[in-house]
Residue frames relative to the residue before (quaternion, step in Angstrom):
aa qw qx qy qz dx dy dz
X 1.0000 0.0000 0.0000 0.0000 0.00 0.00 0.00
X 0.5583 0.5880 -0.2965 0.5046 3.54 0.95 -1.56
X 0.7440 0.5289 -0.1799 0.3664 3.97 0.68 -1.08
X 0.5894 0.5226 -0.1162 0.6049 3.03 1.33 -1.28
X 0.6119 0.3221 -0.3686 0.6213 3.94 0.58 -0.26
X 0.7790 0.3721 -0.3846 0.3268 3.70 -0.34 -0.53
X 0.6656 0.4883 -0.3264 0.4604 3.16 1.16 -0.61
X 0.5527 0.5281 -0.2468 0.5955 3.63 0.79 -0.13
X 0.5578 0.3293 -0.4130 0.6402 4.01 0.71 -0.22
X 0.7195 0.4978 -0.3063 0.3750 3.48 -0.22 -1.62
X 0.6391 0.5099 -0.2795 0.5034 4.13 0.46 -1.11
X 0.8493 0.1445 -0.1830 0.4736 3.25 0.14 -0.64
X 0.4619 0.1062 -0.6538 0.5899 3.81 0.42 1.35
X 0.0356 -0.4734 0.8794 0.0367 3.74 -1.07 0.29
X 0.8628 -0.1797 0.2015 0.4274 18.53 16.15 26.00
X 0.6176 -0.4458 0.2617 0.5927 3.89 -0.84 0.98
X 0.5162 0.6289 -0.4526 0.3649 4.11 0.03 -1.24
X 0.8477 0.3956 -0.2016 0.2903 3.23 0.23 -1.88
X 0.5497 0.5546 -0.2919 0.5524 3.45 1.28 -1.44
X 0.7392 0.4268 -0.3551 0.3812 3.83 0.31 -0.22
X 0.6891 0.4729 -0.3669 0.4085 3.27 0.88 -0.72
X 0.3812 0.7854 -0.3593 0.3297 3.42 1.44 -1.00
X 0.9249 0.2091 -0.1173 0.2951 3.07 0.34 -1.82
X 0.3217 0.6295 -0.3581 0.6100 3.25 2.19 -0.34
X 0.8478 0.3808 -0.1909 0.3158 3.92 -0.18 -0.74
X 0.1693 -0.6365 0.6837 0.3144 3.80 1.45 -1.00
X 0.8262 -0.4714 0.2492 0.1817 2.66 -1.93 0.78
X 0.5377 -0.6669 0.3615 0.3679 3.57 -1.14 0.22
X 0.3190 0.8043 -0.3014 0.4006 3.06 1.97 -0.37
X 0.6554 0.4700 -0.0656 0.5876 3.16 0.64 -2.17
X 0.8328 0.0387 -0.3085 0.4581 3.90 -0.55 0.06
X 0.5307 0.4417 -0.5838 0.4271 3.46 0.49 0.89
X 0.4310 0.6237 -0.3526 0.5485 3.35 1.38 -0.69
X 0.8594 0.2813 -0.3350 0.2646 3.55 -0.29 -1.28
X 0.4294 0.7738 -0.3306 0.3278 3.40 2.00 -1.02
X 0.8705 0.1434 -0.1360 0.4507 3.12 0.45 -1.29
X 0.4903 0.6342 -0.3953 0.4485 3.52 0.73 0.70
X 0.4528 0.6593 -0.1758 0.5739 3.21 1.92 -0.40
X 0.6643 0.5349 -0.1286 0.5060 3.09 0.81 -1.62
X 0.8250 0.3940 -0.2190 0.3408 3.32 0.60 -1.51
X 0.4602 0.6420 -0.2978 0.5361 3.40 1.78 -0.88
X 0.7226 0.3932 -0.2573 0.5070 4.06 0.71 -0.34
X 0.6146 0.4560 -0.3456 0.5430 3.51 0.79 -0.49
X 0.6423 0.3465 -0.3319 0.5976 4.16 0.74 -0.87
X 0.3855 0.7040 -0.5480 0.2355 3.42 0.20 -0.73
X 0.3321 -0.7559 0.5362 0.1757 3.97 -0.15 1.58
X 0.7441 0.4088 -0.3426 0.4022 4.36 0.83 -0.57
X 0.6292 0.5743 -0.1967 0.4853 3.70 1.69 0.29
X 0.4720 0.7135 -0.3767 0.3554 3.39 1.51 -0.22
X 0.7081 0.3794 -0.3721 0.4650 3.38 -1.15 0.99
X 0.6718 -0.4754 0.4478 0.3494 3.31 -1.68 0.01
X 0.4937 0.7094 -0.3801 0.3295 3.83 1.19 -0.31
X 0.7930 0.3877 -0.1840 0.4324 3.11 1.52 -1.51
X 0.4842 0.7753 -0.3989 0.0731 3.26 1.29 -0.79
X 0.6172 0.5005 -0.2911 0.5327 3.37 1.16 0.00
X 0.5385 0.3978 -0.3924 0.6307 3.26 0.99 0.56
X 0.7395 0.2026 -0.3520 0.5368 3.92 -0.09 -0.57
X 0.4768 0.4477 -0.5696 0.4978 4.07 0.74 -0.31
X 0.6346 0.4791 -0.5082 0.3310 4.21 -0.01 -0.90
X 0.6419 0.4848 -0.2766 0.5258 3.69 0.78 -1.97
X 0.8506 0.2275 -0.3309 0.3394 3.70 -0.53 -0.51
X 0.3979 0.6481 -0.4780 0.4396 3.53 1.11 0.71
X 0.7007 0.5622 -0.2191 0.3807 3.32 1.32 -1.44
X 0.7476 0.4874 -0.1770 0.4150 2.96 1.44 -0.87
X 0.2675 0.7399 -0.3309 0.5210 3.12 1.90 0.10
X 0.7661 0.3724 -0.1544 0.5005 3.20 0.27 -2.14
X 0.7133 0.3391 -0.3677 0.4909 4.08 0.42 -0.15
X 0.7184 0.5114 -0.3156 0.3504 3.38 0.20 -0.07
X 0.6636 0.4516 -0.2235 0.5529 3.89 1.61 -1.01
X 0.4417 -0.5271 0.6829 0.2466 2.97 -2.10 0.19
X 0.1048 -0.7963 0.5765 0.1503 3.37 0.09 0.59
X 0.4602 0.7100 -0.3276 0.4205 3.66 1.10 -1.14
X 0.9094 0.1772 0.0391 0.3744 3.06 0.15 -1.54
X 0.6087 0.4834 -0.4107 0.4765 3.07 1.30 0.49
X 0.6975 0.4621 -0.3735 0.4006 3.21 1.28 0.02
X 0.4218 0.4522 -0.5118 0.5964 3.71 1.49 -0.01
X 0.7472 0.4660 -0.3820 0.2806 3.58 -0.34 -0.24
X 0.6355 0.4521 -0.2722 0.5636 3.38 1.72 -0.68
X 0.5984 0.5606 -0.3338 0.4650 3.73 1.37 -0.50
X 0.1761 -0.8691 0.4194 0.1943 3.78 2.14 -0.91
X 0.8672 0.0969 0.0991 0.4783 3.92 -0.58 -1.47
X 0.6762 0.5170 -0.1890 0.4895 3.49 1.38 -1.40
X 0.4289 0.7828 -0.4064 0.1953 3.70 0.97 -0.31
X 0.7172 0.4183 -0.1388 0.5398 2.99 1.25 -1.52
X 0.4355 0.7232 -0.3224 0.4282 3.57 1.30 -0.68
X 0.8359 0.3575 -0.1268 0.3966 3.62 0.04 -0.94
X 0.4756 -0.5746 0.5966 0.2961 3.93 0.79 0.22
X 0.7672 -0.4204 0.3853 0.2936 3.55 -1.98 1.03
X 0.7097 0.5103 -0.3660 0.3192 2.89 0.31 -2.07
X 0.5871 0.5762 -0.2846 0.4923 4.02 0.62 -1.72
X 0.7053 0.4372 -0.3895 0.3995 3.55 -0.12 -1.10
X 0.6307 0.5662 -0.2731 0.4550 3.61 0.58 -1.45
X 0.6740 0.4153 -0.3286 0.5150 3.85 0.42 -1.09
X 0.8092 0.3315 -0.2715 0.4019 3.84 0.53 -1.29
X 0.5759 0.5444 -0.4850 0.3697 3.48 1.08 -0.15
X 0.7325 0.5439 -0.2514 0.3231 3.62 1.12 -0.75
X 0.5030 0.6984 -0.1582 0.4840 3.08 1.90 -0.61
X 0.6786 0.2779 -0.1910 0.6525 3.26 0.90 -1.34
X 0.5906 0.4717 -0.5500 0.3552 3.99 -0.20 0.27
X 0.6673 0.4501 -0.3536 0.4766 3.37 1.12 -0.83
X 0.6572 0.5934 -0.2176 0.4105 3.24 0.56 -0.94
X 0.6403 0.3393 -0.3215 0.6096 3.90 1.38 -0.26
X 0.6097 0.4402 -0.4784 0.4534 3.47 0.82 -0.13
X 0.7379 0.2528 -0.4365 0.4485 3.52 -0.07 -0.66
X 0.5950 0.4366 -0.5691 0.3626 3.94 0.20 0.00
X 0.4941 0.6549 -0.4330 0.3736 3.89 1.25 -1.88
X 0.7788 0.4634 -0.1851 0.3801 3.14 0.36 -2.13
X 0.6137 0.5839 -0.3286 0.4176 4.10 0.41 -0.47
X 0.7572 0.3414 -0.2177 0.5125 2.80 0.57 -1.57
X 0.4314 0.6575 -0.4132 0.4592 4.07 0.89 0.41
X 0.6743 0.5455 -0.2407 0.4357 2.96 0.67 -1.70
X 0.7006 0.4941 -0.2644 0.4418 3.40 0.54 -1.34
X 0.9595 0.1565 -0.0251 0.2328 3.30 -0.02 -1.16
X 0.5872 0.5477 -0.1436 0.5785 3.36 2.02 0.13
X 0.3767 0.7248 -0.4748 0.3276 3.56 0.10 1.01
X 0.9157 -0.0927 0.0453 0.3885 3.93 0.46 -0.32
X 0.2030 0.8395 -0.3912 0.3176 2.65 2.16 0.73
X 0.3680 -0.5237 0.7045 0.3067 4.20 -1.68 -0.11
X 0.0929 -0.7257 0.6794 -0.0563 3.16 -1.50 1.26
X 0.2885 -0.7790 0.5545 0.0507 3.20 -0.78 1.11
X 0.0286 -0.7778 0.6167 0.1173 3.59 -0.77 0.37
X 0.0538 -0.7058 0.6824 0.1824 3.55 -0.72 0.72
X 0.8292 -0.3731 0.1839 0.3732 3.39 -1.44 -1.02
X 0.8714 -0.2689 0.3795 0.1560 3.26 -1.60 0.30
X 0.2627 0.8357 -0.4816 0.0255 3.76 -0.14 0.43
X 0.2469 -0.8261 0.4996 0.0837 3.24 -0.59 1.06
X 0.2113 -0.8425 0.4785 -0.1289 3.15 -0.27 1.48
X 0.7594 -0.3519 0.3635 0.4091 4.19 0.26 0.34
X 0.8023 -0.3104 0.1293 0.4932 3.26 1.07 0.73
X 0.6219 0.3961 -0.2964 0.6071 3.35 1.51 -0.60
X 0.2376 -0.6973 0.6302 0.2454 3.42 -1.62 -0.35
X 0.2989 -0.6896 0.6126 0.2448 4.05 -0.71 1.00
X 0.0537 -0.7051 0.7048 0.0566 3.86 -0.80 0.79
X 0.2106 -0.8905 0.4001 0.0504 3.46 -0.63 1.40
X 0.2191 0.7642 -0.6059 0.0301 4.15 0.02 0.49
X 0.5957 -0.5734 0.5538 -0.0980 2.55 -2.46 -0.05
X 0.3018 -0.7775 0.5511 0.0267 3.53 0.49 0.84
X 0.0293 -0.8230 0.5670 -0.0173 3.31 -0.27 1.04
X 0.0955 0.8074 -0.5741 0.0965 4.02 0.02 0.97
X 0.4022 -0.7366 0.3132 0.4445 3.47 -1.02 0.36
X 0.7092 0.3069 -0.3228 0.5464 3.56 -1.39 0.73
X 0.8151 0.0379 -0.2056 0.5403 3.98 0.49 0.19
X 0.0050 -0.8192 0.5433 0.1834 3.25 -1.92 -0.19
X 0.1447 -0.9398 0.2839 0.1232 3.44 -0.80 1.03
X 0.5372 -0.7217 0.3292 0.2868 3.03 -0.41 1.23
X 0.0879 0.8873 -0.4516 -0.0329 4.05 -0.31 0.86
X 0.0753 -0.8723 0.4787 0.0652 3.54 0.58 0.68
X 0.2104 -0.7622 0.6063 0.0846 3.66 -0.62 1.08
X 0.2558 -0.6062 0.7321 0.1763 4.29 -1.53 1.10
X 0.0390 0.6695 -0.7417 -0.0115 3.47 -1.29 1.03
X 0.3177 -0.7397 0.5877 0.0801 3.32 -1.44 0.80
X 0.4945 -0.5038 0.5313 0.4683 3.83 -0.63 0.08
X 0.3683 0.6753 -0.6295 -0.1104 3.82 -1.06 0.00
X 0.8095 0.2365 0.0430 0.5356 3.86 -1.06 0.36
X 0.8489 -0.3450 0.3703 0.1525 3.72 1.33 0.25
X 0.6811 -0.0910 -0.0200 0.7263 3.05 1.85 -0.80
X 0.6893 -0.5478 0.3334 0.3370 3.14 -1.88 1.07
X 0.2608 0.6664 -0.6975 -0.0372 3.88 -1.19 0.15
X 0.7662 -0.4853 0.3729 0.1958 2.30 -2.60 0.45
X 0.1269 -0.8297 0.5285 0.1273 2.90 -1.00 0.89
X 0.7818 -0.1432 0.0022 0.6069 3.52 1.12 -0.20
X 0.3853 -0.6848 0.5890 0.1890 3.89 -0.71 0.79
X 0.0837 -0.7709 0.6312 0.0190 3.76 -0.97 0.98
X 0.1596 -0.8307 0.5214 0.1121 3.85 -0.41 1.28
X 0.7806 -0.1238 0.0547 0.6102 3.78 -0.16 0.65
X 0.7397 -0.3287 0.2516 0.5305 3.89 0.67 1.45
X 0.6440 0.4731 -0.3796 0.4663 4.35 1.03 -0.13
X 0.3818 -0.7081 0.5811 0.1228 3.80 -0.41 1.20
X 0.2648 -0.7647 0.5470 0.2140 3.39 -0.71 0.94
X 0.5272 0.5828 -0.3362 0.5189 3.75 1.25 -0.32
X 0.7003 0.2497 -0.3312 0.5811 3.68 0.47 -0.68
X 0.6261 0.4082 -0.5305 0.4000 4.23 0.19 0.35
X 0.5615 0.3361 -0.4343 0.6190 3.88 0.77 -0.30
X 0.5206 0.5217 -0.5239 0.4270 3.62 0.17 -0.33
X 0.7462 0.4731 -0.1858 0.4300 3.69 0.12 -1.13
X 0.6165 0.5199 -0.2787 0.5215 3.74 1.31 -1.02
X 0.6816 0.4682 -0.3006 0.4753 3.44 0.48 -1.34
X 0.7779 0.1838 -0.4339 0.4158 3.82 0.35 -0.85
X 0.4349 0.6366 -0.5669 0.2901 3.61 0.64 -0.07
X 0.5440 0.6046 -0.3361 0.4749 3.88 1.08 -1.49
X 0.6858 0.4604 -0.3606 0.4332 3.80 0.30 -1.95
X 0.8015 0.3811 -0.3324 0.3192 3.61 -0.12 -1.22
X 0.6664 0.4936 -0.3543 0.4322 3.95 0.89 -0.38
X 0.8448 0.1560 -0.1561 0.4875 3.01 1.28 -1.01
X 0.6742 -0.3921 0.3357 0.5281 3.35 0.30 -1.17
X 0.4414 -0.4767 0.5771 0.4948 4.16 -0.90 -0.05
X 0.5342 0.2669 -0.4629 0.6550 4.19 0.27 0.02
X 0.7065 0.3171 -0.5181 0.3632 3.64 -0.75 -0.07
X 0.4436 0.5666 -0.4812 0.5007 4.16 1.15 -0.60
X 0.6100 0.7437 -0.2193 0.1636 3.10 0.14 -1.61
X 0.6925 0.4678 -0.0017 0.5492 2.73 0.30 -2.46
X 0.7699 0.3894 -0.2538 0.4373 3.74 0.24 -1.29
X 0.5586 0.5593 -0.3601 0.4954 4.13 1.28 -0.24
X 0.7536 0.3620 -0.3820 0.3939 3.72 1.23 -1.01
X 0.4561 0.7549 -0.3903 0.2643 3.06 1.65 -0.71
X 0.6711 0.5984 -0.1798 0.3990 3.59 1.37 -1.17
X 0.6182 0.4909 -0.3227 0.5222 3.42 1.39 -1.16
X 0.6221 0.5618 -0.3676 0.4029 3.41 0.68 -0.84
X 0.7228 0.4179 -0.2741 0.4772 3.70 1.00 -0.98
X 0.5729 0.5732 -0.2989 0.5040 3.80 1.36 -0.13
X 0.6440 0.5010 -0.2519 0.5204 3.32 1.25 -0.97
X 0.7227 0.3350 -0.3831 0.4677 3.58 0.95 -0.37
X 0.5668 0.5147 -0.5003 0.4044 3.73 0.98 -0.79
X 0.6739 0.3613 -0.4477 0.4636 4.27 0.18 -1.01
């Protein structure tokens, strides 16, 4: 399962501060909590059922996608050593690219496999400014362990990177992307990222 999710994210992108945001934001607990309760409240949702709506709860759990991530920072982190490497203009094209491109995978891979599941929250982990907010996917006959990184930004908690049984989805596109740079080129990343929106833009 743990495999089968990463591989499906990864394919389809081919201090004062903190103590303030804390208390301005409630816990990270709480808006991971609401995030995916949000999510789940659209997927049951009794006027949305069937293949008719799926473009309608695929629209609503995009949105909630887009409030809830760091896109910013999840794409310098997914870009790692090469960030500084590539000049504004690049960053600006690959930061926008790869946000879209994790929503419609973020958001898919949701659809599919999130809908009436038990979530567990244990504790809290404070991590260097960030905080690890640990749960549990409760399914029958298995369970997966998903542990969400939120950062202060602007005030409120976001994602900062999604861990699927202890495997960081940021450090596996991390690994793809430099694998792409060194064979081909950061244009060859590129080229092969619009190649995808383009194939997303025709499937919706």
């Amino acid at each position: 399962m743990k495999l089968m999710i990463l591989t499906i994210l990864v394919i389809s992108v081919l201090s004062p501060v903190f103590q303030d945001a804390w208390c301005q934001a409630g816990t990270p607990t709480d808006q991971v909590r609401k995030m995916l309760e949000g999510v789940m409240t659209i997927q049951t949702d009794p006027q949305f059922r069937g293949d008719e709506s799926k473009n309608h709860r695929k629209t609503a759990i995009k949105k909630i996608i887009a409030e809830n991530f760091h896109f910013d920072g999840m794409a310098k982190n997914a870009l790692g050593l090469y960030w500084n490497e590539v000049g504004e203009v690049n960053r600006s094209e690959f930061r926008s690219i790869f946000q879209d491109l994790f929503q419609e995978s973020y958001t898919r891979l949701v659809l599919d496999f999130l809908k009436k599941e038990k979530i567990l929250y244990n504790k809290e982990e404070n991590r260097q400014g960030q905080v690890l907010v640990r749960t549990v996917i409760q399914r029958v006959g298995e369970e997966i362990p998903v542990d969400y990184v939120l950062t202060p930004v602007e005030a409120k908690w976001l994602v900062n990177d999604v861990k699927i049984d202890g495997v960081s989805i940021v450090q596996n596109y991390q690994k793809s992307f430099s694998r792409v740079i060194k064979q081909e080129s950061f244009e060859g990343l590129l080229r092969k990222m619009r190649l995808q929106q383009q194939v997303n833009e025709k499937a919706s």
